[in-house]
N, C-alpha and C positions, 0 to 999 in steps of 0.2 A: 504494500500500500504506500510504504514511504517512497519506492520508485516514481509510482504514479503520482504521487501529490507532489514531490520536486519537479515534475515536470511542467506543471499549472503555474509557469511563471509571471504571466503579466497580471492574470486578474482569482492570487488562489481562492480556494471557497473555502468557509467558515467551515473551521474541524467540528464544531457542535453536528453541521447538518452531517457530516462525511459519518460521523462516529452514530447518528442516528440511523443513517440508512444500514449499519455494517450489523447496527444490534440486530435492526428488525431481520436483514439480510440471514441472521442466527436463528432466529424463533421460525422464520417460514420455512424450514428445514423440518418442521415439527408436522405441520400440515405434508409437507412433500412425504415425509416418511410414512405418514399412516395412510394417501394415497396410494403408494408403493406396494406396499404392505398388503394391500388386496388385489394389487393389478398386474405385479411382476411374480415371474418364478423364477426364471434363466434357468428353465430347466427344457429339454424336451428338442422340436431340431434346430436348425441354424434358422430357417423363418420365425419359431417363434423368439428365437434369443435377439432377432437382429429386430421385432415387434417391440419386444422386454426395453431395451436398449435406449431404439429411437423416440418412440411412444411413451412406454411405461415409466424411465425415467429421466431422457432430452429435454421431451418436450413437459413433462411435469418440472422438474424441477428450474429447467430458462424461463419458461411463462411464469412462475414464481416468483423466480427473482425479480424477472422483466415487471412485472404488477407492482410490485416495493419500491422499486423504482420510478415506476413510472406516476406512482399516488406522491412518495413521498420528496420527489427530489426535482422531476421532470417539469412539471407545474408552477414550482417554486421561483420567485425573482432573482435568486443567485445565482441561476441556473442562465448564464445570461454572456456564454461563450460557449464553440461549438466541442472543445475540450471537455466539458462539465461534465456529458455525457458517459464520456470514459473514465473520470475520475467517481464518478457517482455510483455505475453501473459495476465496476469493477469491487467500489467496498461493499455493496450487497452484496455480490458473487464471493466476496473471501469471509464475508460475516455466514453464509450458507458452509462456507467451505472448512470452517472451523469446528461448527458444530458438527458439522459431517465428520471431519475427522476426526476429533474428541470418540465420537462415539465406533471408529474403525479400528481407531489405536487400543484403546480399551479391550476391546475386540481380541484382536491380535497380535496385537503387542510392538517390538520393535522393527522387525522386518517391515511391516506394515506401514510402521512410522516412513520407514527410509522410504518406502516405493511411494506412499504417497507425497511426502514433503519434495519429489522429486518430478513428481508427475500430476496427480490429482490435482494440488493446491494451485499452481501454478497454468494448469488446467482451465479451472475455473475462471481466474482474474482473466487469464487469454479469452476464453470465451463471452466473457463479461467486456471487456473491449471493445473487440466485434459488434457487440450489440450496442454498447455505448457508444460506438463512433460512429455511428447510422444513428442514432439517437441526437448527439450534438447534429450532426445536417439535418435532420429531420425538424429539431426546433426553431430554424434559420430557415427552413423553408418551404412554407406555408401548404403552396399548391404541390409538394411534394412529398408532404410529410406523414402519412396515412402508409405511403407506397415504400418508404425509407421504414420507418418504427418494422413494418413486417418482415423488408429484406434482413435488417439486422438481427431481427430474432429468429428468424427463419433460419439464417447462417451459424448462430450459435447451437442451437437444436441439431442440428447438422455436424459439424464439428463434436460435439459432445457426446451424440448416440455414436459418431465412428471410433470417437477415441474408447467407450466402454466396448463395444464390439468386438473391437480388435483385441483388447486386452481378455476379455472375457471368452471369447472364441479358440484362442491362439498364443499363447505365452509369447512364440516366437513374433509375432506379429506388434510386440512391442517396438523391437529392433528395428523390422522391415517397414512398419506404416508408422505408429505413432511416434515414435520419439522425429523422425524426417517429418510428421505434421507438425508438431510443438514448434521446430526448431522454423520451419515457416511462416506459423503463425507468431512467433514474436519478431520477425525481421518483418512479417505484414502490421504488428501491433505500432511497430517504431514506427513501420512508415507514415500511419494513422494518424496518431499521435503530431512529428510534422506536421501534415496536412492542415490537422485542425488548429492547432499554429498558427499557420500562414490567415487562419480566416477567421482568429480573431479579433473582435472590433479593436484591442488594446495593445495587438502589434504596434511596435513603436512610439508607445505612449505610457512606458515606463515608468516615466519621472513625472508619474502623478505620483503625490506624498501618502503612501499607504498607509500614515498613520491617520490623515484625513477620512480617507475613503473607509477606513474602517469607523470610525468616530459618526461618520454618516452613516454606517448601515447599521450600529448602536440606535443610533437615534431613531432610525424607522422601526426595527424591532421594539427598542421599547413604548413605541406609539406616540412620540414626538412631535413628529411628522408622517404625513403621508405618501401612501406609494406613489401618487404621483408626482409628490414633491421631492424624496427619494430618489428617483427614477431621471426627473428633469434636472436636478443638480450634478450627478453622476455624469452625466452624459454630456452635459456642459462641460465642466469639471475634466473629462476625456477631450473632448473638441477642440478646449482651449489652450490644451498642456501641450 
């Protein structure tokens, strides 16, 4: 997580909201697992484990996160560069991925520890990316935004069910497909990451006084002032610097 949030250098977002999303990102792990619990077996042939997988727990547990996200962060006026997405999306995915793994390690103990602090965890945030960087474009652009929010979760659902697949299928197919996926998906995460960079509104407008701009968003919080007055001094405040 401290990767991703050094990376949010022109405009970072309050660790209050970041540490909000990661909790709740913990507790929707609760709902995902008693889903599971009735709907997965991975037991039986390769149709229905590759069902199990992509369905059973892809697409349960990214729609999950994707919803926490999307109530509690996506909505929000901080959320107010195309970054945010990925820093936002990704502390849900590791507040999921904690709980998940607490309860694996437990489990199994240290081998478990290693294969997942190696893979799993890392796993997760990747795919939390993904969805969050469709996410930041999606909020920047309006008539596009319905068709972006889908592709993005679409593609983490996807990534996710191949990565359990392949492990669960195939021991060897850790070597042959997933670690060559991981190892693309984070040279695709960095490139993302750039991207949204370049497109946000606070590129080269650094030496606005962060101690100001945060003294402002005290003040709207505490109901001082209003979001549009919030909103319109901010923005000035950027224009003028």
């Amino acid at each position: 997580m401290l990767y991703f949030y050094t990376k949010d250098r022109y405009d970072p977002e309050p660790r209050g909201l970041i540490l909000k999303v990661f909790i709740l990102g913990f507790f929707i792990a609760v709902p995902a697992a008693i889903i599971e619990y009735f709907t997965v077996s991975l037991e039986g042939t390769i149709s229905r484990l590759f069902v199990d997988c992509f369905f059973g727990i892809a697409l349960v547990e990214e729609s999950l996160k994707f919803l926490i996200f999307y109530i509690e962060a996506y909505k929000k006026s901080e959320f107010d560069e195309p970054i945010d997405g990925i820093i936002y999306m990704v502390a849900t995915s590791l507040g999921f991925a904690t709980i998940e793994n607490l309860s694996y390690v437990l489990a199994g103990g240290m081998l478990v520890a290693m294969l997942r602090a190696f893979f799993s965890v890392p796993g997760h945030a990747l795919f939390g990316a993904i969805a969050g960087y469709y996410s930041g474009l999606a909020k920047f652009n309006p008539d596009r935004e319905t068709g972006l929010l889908v592709r993005g979760l679409f593609q983490a659902i996807v990534y996710h069910g191949l990565f359990d697949f392949c492990i669960l299928l195939e021991p060897a197919l850790l070597i042959l497909v997933v670690i060559p996926m991981m190892a693309w998906l984070i040279m695709r995460v960095r490139r993302s990451i750039t991207k949204a960079l370049d497109l946000s509104p606070y590129k080269g407008r650094e030496e606005v006084p962060r101690g100001l701009l945060r003294r402002l968003e005290e003040a709207y919080k505490s109901g001082r002032i209003s979001k549009e007055t919030y909103e319109g001094i901010k923005r000035r405040l950027v224009e003028t610097t």
